[in-house]
RODREN-348803 format. One line per field, with one value per residue (C-alpha): residue in three letters; x, y, z. Coordinates in nm, 3 decimals, always signed. Example, Ala and Ser with C-alpha at 12.3 -4.5 7.8 and 13.67 -1.06 7.14 Angstrom:
res <- ALA, SER .
u <- +1.230, +1.367 .
v <- -0.450, -0.106 .
w <- +0.780, +0.714 .
***
This chain:
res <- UNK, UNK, UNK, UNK, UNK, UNK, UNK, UNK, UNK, UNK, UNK, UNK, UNK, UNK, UNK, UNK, UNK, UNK, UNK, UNK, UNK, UNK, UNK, UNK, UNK, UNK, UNK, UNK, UNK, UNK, UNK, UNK, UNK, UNK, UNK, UNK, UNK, UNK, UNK, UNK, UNK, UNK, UNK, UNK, UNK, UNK, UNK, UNK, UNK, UNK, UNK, UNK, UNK .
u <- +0.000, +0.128, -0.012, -0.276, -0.451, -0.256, -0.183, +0.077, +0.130, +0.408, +0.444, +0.587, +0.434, +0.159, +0.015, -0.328, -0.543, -0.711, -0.602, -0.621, -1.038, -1.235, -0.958, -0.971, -0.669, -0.453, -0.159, +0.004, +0.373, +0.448, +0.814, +0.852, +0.651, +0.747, +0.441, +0.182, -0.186, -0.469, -0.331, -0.016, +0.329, +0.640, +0.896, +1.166, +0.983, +1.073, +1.393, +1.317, +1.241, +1.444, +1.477, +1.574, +1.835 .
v <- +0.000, +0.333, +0.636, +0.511, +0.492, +0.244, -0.121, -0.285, -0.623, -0.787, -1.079, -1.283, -1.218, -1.481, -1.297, -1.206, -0.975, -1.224, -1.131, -0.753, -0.798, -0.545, -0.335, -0.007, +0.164, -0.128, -0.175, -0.487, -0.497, -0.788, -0.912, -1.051, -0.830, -0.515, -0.349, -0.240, -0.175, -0.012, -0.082, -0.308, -0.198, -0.405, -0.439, -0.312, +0.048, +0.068, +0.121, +0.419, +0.610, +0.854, +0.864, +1.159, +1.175 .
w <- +0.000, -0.101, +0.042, +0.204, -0.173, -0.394, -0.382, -0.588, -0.636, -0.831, -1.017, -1.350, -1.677, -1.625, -1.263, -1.300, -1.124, -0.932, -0.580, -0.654, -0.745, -0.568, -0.446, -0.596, -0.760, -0.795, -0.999, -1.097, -1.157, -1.426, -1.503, -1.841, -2.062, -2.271, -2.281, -1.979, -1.997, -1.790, -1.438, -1.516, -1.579, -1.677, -1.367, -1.626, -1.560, -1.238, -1.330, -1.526, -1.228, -0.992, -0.669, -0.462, -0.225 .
***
């Protein structure tokens, strides 16, 4: 849970949302894929982003 708002669960490229139904303003994190969709994201993102120091 991030924020009190947003749950994120991550998982290879065959996780589903099945233990995200219901919950609202989930994301699933997927390793193994090259392309996201409404509410996934490919791990290899993650990378992409900056952290402050």
């Amino acid at each position: 849970m991030i924020d009190e708002k947003y749950v994120i669960e991550v998982g290879g490229a065959n996780k589903t949302f099945h233990q995200l139904s219901g919950m609202p303003n989930a994301i699933l994190v997927k390793e193994g894929i090259s392309r996201g969709g409404t509410g996934i994201i490919p791990m290899w993102m993650i990378g992409l982003l900056e952290t402050k120091r």
